[in-house]
VOTINU-709945 format. One record per atom (N, C-alpha, C, O): x, y, z; residue in three letters; atom name; residue number from 1. Coordinates in steps of 0.02 Angstrom, whole numbers, plus 50000, padded with zeros to 5 digits. Layout:
! VOTINU-709945
<site u="X" v="Y" w="Z" type="ala" atom="CA" seq="NUM"/>
...
//
This chain:
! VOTINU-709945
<site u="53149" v="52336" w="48250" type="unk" atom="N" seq="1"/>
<site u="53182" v="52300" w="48304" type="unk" atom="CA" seq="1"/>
<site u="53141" v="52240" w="48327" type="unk" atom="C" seq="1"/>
<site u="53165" v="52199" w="48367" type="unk" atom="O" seq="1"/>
<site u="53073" v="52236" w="48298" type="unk" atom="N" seq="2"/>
<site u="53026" v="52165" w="48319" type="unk" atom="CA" seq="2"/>
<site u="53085" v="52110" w="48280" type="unk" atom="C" seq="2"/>
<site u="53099" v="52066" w="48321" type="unk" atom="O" seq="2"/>
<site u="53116" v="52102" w="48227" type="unk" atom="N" seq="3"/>
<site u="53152" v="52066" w="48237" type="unk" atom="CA" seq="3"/>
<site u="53216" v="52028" w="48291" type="unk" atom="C" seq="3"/>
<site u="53236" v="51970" w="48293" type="unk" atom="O" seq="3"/>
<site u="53235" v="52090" w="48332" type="unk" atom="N" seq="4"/>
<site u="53292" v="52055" w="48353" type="unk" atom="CA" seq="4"/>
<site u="53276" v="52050" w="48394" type="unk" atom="C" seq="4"/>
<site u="53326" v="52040" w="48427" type="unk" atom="O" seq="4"/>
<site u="53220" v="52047" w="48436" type="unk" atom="N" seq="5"/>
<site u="53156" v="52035" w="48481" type="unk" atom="CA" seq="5"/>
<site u="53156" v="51966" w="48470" type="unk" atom="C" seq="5"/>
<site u="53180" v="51928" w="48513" type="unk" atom="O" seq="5"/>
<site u="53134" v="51947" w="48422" type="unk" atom="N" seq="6"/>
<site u="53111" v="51889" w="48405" type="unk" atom="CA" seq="6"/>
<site u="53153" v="51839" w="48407" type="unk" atom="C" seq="6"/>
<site u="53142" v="51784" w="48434" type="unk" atom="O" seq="6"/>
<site u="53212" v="51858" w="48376" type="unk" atom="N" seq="7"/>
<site u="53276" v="51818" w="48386" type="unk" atom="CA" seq="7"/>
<site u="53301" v="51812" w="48436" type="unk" atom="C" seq="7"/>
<site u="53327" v="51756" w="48432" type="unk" atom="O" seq="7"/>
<site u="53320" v="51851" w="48523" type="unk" atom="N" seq="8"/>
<site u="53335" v="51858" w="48557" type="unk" atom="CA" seq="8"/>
<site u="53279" v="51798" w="48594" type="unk" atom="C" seq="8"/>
<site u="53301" v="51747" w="48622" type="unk" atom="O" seq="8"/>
<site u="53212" v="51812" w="48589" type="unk" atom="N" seq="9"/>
<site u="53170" v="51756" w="48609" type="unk" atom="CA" seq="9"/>
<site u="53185" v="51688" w="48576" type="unk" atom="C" seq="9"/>
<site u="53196" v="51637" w="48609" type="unk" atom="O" seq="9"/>
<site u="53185" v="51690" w="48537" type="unk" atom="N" seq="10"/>
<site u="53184" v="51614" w="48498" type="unk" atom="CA" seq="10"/>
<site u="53255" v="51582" w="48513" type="unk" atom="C" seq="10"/>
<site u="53261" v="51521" w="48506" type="unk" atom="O" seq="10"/>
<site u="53317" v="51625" w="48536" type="unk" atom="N" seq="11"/>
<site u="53373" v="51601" w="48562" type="unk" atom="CA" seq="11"/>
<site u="53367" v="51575" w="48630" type="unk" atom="C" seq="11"/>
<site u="53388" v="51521" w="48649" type="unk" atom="O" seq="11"/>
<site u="53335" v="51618" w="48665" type="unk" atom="N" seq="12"/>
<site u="53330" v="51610" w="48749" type="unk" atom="CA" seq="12"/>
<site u="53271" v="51536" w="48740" type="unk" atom="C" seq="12"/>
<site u="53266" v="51497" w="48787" type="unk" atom="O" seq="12"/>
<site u="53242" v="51527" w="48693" type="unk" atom="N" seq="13"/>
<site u="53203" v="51469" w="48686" type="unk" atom="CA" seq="13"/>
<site u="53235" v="51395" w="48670" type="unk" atom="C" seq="13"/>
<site u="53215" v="51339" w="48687" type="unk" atom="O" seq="13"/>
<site u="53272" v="51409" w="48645" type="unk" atom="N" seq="14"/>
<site u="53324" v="51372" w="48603" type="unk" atom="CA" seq="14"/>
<site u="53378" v="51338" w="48666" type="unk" atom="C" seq="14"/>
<site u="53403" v="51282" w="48664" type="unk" atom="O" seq="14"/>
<site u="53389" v="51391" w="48723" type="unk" atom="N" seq="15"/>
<site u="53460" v="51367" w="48761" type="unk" atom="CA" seq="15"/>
<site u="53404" v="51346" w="48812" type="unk" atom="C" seq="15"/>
<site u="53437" v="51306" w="48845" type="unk" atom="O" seq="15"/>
<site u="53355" v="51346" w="48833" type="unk" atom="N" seq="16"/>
<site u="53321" v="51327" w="48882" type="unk" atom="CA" seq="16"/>
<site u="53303" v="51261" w="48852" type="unk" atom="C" seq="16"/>
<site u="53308" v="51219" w="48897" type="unk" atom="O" seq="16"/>
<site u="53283" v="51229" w="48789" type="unk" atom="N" seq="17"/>
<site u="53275" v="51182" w="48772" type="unk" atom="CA" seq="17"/>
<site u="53341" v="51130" w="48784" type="unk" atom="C" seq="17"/>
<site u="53333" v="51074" w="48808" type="unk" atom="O" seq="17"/>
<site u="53405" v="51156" w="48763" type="unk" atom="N" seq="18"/>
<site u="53474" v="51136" w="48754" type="unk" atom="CA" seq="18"/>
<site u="53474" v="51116" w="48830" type="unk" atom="C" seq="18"/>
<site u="53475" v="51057" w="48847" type="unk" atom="O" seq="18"/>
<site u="53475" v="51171" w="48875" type="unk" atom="N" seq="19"/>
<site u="53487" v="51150" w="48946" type="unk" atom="CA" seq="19"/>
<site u="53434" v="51079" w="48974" type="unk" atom="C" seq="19"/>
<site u="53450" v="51028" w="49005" type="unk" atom="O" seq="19"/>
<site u="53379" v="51100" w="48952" type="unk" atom="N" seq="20"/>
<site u="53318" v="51058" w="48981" type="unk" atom="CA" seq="20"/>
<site u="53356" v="50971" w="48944" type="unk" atom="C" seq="20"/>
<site u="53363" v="50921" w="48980" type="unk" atom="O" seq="20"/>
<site u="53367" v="50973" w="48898" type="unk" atom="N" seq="21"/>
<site u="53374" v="50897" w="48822" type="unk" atom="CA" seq="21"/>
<site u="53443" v="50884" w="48887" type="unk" atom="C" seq="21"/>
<site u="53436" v="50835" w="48924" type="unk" atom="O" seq="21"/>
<site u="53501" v="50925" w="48897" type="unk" atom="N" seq="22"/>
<site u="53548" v="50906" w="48931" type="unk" atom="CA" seq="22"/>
<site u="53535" v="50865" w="49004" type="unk" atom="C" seq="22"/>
<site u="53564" v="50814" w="49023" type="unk" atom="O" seq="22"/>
<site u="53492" v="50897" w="49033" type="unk" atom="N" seq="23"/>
<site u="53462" v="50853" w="49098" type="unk" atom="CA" seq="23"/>
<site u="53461" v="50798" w="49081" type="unk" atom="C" seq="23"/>
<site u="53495" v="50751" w="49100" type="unk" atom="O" seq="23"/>
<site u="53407" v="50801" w="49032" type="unk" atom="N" seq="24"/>
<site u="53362" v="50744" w="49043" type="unk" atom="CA" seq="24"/>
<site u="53434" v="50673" w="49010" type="unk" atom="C" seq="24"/>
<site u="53451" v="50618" w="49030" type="unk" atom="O" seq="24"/>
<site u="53455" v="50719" w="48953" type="unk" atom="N" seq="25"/>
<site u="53505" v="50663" w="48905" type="unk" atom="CA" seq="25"/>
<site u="53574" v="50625" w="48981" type="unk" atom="C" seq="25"/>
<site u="53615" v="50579" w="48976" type="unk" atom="O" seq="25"/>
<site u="53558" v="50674" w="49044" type="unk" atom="N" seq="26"/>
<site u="53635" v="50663" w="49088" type="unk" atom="CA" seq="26"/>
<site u="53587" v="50596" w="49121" type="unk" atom="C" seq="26"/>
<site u="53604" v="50537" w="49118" type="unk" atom="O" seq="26"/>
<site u="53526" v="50620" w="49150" type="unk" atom="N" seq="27"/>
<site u="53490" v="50546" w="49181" type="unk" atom="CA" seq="27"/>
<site u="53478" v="50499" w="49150" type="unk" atom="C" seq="27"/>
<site u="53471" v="50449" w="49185" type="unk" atom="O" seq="27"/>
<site u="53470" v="50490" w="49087" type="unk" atom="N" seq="28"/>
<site u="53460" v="50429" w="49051" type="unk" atom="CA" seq="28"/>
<site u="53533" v="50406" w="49020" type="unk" atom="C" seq="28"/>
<site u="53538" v="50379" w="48965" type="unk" atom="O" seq="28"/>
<site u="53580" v="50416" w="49057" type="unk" atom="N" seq="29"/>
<site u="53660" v="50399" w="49027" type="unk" atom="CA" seq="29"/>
<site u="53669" v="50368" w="49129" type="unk" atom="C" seq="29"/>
<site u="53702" v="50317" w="49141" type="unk" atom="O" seq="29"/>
<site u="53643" v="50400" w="49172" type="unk" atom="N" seq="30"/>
<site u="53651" v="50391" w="49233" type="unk" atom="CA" seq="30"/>
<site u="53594" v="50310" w="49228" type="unk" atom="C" seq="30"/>
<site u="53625" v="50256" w="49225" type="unk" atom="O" seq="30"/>
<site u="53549" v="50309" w="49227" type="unk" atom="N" seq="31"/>
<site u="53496" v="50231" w="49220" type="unk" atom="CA" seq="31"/>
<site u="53537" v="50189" w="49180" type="unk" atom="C" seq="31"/>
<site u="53540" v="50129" w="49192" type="unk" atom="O" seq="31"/>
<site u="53579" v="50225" w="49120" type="unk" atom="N" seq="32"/>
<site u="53601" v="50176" w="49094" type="unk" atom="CA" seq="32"/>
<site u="53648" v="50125" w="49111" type="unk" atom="C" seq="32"/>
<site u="53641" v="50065" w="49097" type="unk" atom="O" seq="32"/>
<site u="53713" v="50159" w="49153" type="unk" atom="N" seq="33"/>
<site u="53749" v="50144" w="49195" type="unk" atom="CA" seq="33"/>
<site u="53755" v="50090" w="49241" type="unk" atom="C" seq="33"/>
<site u="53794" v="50044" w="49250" type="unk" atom="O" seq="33"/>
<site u="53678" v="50121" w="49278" type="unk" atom="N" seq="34"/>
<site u="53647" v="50084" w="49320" type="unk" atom="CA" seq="34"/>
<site u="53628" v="50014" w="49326" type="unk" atom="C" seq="34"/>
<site u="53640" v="49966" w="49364" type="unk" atom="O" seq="34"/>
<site u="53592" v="50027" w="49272" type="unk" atom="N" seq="35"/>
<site u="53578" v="49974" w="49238" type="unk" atom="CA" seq="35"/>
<site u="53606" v="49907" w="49202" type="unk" atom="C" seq="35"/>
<site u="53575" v="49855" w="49192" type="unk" atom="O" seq="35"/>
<site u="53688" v="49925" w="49183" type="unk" atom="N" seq="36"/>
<site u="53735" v="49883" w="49161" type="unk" atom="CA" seq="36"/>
<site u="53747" v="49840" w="49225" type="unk" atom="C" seq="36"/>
<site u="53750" v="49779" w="49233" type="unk" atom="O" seq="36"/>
<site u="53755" v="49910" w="49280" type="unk" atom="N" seq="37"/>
<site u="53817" v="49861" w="49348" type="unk" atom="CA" seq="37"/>
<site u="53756" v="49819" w="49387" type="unk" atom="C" seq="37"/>
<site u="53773" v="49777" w="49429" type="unk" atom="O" seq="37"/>
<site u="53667" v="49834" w="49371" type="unk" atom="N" seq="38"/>
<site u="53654" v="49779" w="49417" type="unk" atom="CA" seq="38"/>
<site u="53644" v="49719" w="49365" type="unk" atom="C" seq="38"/>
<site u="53613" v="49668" w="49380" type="unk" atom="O" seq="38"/>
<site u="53673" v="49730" w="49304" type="unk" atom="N" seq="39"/>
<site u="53649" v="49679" w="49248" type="unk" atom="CA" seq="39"/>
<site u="53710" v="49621" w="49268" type="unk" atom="C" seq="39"/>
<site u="53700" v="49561" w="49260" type="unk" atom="O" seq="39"/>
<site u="53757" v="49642" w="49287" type="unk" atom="N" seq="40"/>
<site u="53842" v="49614" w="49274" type="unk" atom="CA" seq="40"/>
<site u="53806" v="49594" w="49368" type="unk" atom="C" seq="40"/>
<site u="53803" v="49535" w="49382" type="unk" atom="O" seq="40"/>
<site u="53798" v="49612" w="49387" type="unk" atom="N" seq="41"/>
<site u="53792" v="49590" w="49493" type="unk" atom="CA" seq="41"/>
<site u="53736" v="49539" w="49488" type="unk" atom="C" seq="41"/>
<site u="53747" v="49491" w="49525" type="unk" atom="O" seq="41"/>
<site u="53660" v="49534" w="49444" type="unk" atom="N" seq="42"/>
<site u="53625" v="49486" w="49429" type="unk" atom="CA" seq="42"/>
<site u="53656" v="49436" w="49398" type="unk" atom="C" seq="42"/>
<site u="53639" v="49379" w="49415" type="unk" atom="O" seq="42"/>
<site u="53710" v="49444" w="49344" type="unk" atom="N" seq="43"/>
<site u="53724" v="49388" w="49308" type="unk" atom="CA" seq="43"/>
<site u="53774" v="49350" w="49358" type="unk" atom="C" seq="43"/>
<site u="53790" v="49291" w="49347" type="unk" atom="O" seq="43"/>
<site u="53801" v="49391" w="49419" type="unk" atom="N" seq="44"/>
<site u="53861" v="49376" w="49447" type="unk" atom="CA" seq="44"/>
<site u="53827" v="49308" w="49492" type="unk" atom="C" seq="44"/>
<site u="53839" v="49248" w="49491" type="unk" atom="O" seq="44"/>
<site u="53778" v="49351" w="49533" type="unk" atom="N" seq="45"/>
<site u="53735" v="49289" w="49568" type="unk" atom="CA" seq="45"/>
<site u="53723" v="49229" w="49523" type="unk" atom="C" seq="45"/>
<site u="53754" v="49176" w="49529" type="unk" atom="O" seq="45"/>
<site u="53672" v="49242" w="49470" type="unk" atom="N" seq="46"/>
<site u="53663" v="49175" w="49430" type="unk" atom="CA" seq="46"/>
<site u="53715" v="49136" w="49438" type="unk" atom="C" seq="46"/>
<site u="53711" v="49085" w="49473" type="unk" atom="O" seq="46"/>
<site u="53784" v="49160" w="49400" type="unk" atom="N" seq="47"/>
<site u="53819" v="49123" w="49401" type="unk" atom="CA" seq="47"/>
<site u="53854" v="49096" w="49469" type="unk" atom="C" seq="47"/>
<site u="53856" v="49034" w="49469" type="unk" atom="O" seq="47"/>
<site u="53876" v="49119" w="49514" type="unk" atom="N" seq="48"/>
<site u="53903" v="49130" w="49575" type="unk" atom="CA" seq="48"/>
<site u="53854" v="49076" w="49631" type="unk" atom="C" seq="48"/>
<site u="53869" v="49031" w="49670" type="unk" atom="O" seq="48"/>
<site u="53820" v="49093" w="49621" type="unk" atom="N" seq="49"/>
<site u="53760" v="49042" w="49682" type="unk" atom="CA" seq="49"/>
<site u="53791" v="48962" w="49690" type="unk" atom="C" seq="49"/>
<site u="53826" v="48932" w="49731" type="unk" atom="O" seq="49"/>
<site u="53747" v="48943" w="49610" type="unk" atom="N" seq="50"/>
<site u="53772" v="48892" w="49581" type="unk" atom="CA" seq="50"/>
<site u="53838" v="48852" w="49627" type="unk" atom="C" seq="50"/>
<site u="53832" v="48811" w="49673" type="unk" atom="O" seq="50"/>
<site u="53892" v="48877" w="49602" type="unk" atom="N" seq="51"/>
<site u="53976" v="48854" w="49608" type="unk" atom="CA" seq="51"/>
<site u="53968" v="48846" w="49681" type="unk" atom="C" seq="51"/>
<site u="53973" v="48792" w="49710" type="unk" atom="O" seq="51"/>
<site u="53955" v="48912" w="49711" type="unk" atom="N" seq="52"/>
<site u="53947" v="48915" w="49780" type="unk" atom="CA" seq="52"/>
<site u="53923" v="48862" w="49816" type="unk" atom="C" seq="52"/>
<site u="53966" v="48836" w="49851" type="unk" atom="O" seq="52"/>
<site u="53861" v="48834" w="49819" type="unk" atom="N" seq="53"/>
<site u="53800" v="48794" w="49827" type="unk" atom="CA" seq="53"/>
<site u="53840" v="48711" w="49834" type="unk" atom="C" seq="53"/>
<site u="53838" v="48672" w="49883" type="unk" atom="O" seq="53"/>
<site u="53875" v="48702" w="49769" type="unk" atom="N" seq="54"/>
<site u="53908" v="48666" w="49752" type="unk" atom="CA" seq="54"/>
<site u="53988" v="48650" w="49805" type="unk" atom="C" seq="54"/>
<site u="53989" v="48602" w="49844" type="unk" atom="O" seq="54"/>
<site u="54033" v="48685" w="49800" type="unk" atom="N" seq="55"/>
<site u="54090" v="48715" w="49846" type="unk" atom="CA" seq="55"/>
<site u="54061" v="48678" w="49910" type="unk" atom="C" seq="55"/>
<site u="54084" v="48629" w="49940" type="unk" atom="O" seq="55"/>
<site u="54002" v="48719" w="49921" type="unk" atom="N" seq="56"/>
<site u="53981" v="48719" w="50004" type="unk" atom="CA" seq="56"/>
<site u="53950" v="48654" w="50040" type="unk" atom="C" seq="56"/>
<site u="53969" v="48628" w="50093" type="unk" atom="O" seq="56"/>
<site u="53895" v="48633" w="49996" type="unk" atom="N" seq="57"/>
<site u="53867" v="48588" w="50013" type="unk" atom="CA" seq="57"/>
<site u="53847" v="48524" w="49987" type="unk" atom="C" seq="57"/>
<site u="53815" v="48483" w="50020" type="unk" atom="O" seq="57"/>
<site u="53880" v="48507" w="49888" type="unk" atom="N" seq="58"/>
<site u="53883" v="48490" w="49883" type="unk" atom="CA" seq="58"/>
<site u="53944" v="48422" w="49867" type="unk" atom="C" seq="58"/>
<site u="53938" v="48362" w="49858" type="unk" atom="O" seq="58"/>
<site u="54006" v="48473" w="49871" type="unk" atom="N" seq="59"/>
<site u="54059" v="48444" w="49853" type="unk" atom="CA" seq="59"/>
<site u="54081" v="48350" w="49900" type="unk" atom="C" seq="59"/>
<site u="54099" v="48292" w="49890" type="unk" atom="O" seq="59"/>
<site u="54063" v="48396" w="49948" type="unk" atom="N" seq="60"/>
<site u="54092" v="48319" w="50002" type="unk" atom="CA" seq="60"/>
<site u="54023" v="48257" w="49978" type="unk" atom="C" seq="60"/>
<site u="54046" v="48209" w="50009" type="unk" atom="O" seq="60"/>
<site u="53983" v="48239" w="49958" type="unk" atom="N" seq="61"/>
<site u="53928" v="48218" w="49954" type="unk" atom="CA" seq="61"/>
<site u="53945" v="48187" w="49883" type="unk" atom="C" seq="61"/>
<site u="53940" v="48125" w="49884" type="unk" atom="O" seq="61"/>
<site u="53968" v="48219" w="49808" type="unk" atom="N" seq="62"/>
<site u="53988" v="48205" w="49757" type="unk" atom="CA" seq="62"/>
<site u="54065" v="48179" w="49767" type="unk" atom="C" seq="62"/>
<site u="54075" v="48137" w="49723" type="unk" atom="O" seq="62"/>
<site u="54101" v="48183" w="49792" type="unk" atom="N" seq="63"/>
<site u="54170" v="48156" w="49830" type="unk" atom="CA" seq="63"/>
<site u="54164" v="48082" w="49849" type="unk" atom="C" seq="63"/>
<site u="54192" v="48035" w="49820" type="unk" atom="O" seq="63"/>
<site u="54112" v="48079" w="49913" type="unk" atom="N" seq="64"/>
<site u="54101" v="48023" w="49932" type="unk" atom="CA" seq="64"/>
<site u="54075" v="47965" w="49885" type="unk" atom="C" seq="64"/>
<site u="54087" v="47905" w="49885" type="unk" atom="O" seq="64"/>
<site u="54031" v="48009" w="49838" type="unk" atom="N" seq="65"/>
<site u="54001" v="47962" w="49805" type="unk" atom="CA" seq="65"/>
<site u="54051" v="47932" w="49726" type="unk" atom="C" seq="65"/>
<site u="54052" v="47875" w="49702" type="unk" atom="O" seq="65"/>
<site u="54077" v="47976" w="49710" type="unk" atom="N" seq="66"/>
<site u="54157" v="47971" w="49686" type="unk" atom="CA" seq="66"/>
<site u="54190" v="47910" w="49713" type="unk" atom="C" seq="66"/>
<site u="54194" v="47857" w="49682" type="unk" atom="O" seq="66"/>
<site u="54211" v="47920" w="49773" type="unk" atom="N" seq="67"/>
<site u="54254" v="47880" w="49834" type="unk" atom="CA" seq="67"/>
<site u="54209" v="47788" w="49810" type="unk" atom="C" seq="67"/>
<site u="54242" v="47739" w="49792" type="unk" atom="O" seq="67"/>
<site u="54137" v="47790" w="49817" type="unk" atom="N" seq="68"/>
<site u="54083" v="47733" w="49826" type="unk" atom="CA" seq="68"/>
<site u="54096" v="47707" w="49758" type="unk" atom="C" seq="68"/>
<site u="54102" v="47647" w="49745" type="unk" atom="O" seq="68"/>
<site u="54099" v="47749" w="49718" type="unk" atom="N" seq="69"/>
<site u="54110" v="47704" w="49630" type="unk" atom="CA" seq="69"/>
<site u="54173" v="47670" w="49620" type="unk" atom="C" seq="69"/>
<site u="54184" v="47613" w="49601" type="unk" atom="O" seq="69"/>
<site u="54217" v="47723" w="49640" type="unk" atom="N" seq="70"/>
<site u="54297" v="47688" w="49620" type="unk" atom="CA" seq="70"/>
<site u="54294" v="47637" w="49670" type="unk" atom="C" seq="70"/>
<site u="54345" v="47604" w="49660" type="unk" atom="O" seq="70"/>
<site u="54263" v="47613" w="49719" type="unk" atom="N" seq="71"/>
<site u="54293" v="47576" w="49764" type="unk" atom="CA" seq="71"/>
<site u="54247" v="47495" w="49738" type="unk" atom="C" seq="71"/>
<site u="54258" v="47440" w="49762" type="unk" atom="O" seq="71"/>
<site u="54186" v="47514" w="49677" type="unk" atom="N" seq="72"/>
<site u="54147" v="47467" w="49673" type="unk" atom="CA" seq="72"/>
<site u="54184" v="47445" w="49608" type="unk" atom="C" seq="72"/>
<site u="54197" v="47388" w="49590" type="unk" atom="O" seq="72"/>
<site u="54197" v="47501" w="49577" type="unk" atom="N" seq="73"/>
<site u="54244" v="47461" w="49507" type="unk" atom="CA" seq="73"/>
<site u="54293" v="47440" w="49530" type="unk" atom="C" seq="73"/>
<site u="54314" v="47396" w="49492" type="unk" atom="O" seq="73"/>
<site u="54339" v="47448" w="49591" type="unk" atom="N" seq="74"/>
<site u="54413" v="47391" w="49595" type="unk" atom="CA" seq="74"/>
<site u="54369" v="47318" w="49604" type="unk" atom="C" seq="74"/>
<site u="54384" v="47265" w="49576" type="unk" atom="O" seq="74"/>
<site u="54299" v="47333" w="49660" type="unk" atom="N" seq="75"/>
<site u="54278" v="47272" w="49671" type="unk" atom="CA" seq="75"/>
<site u="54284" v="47208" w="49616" type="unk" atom="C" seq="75"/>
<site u="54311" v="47152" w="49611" type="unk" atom="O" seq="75"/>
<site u="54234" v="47259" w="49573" type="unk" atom="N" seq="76"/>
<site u="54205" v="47215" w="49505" type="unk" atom="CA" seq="76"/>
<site u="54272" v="47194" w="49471" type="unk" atom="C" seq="76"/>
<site u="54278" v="47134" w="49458" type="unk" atom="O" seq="76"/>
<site u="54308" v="47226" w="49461" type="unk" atom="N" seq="77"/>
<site u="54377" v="47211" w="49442" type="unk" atom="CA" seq="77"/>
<site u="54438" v="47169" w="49480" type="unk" atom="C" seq="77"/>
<site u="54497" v="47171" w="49460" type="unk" atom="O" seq="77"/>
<site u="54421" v="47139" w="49526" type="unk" atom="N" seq="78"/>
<site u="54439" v="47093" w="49570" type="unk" atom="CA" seq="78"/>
<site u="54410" v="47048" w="49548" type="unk" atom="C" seq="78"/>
<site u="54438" v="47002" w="49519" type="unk" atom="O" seq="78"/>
<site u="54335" v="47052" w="49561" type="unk" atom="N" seq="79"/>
<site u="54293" v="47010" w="49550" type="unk" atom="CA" seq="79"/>
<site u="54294" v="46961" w="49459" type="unk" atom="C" seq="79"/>
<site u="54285" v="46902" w="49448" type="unk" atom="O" seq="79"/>
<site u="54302" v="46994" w="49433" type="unk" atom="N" seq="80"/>
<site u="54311" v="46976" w="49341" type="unk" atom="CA" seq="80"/>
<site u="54406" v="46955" w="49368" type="unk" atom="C" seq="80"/>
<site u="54419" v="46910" w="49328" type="unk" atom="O" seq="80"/>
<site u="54454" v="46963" w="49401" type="unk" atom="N" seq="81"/>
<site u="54524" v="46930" w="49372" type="unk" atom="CA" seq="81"/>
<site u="54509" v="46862" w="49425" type="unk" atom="C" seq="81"/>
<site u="54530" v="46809" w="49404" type="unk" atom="O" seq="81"/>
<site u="54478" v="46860" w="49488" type="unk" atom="N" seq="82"/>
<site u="54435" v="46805" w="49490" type="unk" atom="CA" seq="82"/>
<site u="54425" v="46737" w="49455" type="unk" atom="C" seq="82"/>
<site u="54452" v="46682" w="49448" type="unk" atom="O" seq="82"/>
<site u="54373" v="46771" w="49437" type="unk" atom="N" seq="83"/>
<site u="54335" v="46734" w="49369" type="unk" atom="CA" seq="83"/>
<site u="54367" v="46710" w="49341" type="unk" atom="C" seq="83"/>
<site u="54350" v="46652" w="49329" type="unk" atom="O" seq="83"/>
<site u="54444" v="46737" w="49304" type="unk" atom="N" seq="84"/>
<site u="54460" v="46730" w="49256" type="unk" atom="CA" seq="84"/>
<site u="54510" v="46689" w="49272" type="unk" atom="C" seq="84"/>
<site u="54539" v="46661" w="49225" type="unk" atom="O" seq="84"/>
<site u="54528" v="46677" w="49327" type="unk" atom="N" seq="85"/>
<site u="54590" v="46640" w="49347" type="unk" atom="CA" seq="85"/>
<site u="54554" v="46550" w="49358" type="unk" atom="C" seq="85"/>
<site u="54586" v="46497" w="49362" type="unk" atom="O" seq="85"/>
<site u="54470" v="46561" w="49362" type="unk" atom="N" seq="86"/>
<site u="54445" v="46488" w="49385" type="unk" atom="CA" seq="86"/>
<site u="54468" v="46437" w="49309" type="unk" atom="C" seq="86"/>
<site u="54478" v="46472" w="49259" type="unk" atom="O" seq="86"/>
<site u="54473" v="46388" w="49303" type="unk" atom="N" seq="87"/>
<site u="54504" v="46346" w="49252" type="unk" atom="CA" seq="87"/>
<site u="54442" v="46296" w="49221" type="unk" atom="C" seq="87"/>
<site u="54452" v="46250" w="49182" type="unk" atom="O" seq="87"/>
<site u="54377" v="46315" w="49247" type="unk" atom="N" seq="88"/>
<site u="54330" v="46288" w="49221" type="unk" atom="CA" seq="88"/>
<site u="54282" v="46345" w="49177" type="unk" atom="C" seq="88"/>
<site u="54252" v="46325" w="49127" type="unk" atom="O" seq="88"/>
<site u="54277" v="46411" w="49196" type="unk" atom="N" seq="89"/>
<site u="54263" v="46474" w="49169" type="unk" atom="CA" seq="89"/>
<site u="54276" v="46513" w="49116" type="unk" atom="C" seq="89"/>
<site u="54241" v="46546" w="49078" type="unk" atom="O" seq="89"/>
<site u="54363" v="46498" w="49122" type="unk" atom="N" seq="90"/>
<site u="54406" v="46535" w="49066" type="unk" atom="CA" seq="90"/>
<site u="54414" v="46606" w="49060" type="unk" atom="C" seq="90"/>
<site u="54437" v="46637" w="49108" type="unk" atom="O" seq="90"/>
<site u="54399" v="46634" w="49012" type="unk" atom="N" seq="91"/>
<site u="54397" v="46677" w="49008" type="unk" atom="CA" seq="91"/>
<site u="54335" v="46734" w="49022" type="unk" atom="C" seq="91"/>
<site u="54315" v="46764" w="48972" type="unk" atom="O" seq="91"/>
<site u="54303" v="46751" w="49087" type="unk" atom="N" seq="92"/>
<site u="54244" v="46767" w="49097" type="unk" atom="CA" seq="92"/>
<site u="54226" v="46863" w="49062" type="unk" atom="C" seq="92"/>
<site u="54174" v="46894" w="49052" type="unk" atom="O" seq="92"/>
<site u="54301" v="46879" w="49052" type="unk" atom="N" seq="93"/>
<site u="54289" v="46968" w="49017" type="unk" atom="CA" seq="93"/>
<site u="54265" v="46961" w="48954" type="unk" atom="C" seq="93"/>
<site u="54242" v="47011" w="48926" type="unk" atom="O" seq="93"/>
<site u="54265" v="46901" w="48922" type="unk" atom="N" seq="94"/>
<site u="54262" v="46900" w="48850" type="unk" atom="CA" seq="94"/>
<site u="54307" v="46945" w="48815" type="unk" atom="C" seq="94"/>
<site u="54281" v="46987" w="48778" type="unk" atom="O" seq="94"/>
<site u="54367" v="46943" w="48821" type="unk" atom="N" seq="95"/>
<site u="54425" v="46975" w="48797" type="unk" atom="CA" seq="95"/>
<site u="54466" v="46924" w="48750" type="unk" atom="C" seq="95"/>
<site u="54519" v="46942" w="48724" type="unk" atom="O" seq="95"/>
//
């Protein structure tokens, strides 16, 4: 009967290992998890700040300065049909 001794041990050894591997295999599936959603909430900021930042404080500032160009190219473009209308000048676009 030292055999089925032995076997009865080496089983009860066996499911305590099984139980113990199951812990450990449920917490490292739980970190893993974890680990995705603050990966996807870090990448969210990276990306997210940015736009935000932009939206908030920069938009009116790039607008205006938008607003300052187009209003300097009609200038210049006034300024060249101008030009182009003087009868001693000619053609000043080189067109």
């Amino acid at each position: 009967m030292a055999n089925g001794e032995d076997l009865k041990t080496l089983l009860k050894k066996n499911l305590d290992l099984t139980r113990e591997n199951n812990v450990l295999l449920r917490k490292m599936r739980r970190m893993a998890i974890y680990g995705n959603i603050i990966k996807v909430v870090w990448l969210a900021i990276i990306i997210g700040l940015p736009v935000y930042i932009y939206y908030a404080f920069l938009q009116p500032y790039v607008g205006q300065a938008l607003e300052i160009y187009s209003g300097v190219e009609t200038g210049v473009g006034g300024i060249r049909n101008f030009l182009d209308k003087l009868p001693f000048l000619g053609n000043f676009g080189g067109e």
